[in-house]
C-alpha positions in Angstrom: 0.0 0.0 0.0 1.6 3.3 -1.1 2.0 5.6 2.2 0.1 8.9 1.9 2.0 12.2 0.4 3.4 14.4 3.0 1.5 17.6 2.9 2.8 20.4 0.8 5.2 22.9 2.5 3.6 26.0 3.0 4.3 29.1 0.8 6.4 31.7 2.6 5.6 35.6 1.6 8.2 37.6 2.5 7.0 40.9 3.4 7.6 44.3 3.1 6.5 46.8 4.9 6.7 50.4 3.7 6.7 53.6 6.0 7.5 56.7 5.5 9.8 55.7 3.1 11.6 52.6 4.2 11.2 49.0 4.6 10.4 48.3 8.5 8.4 46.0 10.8 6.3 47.1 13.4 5.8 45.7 17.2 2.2 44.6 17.7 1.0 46.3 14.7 2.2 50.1 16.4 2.9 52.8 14.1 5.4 54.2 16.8 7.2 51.3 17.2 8.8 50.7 14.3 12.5 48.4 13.3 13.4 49.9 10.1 15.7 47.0 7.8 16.0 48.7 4.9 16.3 51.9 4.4 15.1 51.4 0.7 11.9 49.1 0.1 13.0 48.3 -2.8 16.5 46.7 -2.1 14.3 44.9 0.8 12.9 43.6 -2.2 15.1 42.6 -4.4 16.8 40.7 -1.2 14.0 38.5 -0.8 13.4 37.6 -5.3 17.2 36.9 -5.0 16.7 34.6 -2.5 14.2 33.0 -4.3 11.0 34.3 -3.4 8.1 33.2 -5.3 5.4 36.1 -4.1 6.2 39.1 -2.2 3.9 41.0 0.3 4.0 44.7 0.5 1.9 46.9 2.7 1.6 50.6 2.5 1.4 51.2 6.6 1.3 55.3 5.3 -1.9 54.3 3.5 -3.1 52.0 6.3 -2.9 55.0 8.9 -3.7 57.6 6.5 -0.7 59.4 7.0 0.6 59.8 3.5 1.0 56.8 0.9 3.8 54.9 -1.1 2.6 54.5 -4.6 5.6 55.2 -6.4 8.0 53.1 -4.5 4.8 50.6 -4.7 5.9 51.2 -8.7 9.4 51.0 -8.6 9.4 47.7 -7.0 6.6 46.5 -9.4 8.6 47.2 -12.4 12.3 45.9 -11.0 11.2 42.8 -10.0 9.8 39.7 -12.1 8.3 38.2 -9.0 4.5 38.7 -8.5 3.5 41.1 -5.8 0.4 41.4 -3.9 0.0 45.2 -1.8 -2.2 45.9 0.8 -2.8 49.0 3.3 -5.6 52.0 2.6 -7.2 50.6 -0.4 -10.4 51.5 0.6 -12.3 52.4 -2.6 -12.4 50.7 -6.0 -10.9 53.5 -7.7 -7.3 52.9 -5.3 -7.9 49.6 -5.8 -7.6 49.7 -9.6 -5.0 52.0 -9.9 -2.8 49.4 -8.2 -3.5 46.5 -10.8 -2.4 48.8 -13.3 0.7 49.2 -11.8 1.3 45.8 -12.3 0.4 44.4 -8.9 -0.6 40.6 -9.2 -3.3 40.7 -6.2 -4.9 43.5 -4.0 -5.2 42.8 -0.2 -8.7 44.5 1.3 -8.8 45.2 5.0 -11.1 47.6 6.7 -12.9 48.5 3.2 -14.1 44.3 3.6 -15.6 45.4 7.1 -17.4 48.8 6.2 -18.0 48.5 2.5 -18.5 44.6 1.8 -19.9 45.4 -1.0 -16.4 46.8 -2.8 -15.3 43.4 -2.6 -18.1 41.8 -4.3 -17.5 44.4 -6.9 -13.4 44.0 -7.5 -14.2 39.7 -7.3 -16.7 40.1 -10.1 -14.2 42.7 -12.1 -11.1 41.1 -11.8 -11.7 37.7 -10.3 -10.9 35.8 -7.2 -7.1 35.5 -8.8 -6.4 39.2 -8.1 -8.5 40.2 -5.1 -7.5 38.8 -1.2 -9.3 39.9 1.8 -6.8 40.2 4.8 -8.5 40.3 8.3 -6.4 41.7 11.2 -8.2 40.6 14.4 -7.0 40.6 17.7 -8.6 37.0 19.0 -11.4 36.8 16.8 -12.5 40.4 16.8 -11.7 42.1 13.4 -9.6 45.2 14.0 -9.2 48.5 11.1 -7.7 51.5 10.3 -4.0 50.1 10.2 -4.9 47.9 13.4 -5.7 51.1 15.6 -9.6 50.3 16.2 -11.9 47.5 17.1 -14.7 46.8 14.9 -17.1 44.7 16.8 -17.1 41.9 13.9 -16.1 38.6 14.5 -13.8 36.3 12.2 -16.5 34.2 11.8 -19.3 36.5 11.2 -17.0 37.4 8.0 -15.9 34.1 6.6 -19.5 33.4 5.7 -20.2 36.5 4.1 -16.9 36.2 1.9 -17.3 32.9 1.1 -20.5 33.7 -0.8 -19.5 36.4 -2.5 -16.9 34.0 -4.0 -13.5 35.0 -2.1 -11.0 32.3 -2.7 -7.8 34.0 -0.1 -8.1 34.8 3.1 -5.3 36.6 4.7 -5.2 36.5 8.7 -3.3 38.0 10.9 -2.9 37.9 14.1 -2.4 41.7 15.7 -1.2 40.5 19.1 2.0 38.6 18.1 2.4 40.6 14.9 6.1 41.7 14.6 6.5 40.2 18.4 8.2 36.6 17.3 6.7 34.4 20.3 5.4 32.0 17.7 2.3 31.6 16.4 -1.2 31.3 18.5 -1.9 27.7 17.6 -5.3 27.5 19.1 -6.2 30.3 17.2 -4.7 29.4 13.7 -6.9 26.1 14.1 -9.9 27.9 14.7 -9.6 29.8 11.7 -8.8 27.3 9.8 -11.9 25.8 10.8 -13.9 28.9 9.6 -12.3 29.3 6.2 -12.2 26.3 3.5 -10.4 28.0 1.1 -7.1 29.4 0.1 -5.4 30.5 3.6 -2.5 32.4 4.4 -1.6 33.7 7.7 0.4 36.0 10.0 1.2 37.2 13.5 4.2 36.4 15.6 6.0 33.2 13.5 9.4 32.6 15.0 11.1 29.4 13.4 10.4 25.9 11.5 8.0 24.8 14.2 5.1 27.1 13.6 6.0 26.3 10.1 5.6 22.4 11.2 2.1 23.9 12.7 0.9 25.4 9.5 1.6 22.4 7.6 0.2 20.1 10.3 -3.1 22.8 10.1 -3.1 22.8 6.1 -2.6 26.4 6.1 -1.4 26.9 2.1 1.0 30.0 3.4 2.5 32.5 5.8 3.4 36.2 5.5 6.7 36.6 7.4 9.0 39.8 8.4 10.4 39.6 11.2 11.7 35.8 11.7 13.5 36.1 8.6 14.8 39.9 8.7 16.4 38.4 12.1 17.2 34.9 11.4 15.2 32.9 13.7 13.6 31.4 10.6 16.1 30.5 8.0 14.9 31.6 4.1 14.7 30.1 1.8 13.3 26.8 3.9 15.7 23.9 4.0 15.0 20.7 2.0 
């Protein structure tokens, strides 16, 4: 009897995250708070496509806080590199949304505009397809936050799920706001819950620290992981091994 496959090693996303300028990581998802790695996002970039990276996640944190925005390094980065590149942070209308996938950006990530205006997402999935449109919901526990992580929204994970499911969503992108930036591992109780409440394509965040929450999100069948800080440090080597 042949044994069973091993399950598929996740997808790593490196990410990116731009602020005022540079490529940092924030502690806990604070704006204040902030490690800066590369003082060009776009040599933070081309660090992780030379080490073979085979999608890249950017977030505009300007965007996400309203406090300015990044479009043009968004661009510049776009343009260099010949790996495919999903952005997130402040795309809160369609019009923002689309001016991004003519850039060149392979998917959009929708965060607070998914909580208040649910009905933008069922208009970019019908547009452009469940290929090019994720959802990413930032929760701290299973309460949804917005606005760059800085308020509460009073939805639930679950309460969401549903309602994205039906409109056709194919990726889910969670994160986990408490351990965000914090490497003290991933919340495994929590990444099996959502996992639980979404069938479909997930990817997740929020505190991974080495190959054992990797071991976790392949034990989970989690497809992927957006990672900063474990790998800007070291405590999770990149690419994998094996």
């Amino acid at each position: 009897m042949t044994a069973p496959a091993p399950p598929a090693a996740p997808l790593i996303l490196p990410c990116v995250d731009i602020q005022q300028g540079r490529a940092v990581r924030l502690y806990a998802g604070d704006p204040d708070r902030e490690t800066v790695y590369f003082d060009s996002p776009l040599l933070a970039a081309r660090h992780w496509a030379s080490l073979g990276a085979g999608f890249l996640h950017l977030v505009d944190l300007d965007a996400a806080t309203g406090r300015g925005e990044n479009r043009a390094l968004i661009a510049q980065i776009v343009r260099d590199l010949d790996v495919p590149v999903e952005v997130g942070g402040g795309i809160r209308d369609r019009e923002s949304a689309e001016a991004l996938l003519l850039l060149g950006v392979q998917r959009i990530v929708i965060g607070t505009a998914a909580i208040q205006h649910p009905e933008l997402v069922a208009e970019l999935l019908t547009a452009h397809g469940p290929e090019r449109v994720v959802v990413s919901l930032d929760a701290r526990g299973l309460e949804i936050a917005t606005h760059g992580w800085a308020q509460g929204s009073g939805v639930m994970v679950a309460e969401l799920t549903a309602e994205l499911a039906v409109r056709g969503l194919e990726t889910l992108i969670f994160t986990d706001v408490r351990r965000d930036g914090t490497l003290r591992g991933l919340d495994a109780e929590l990444m099996a819950e959502v996992r639980r409440l979404w069938i479909n394509t997930l990817i997740v965040g929020g505190g991974v620290r080495d190959l054992q929450d990797i071991a976790l999100l392949s034990e989970l069948g989690i497809q992927g992981a957006i990672v900063g800080r474990a790998i800007y440090e070291g405590t999770l080597p990149y690419p994998l091994p094996g």
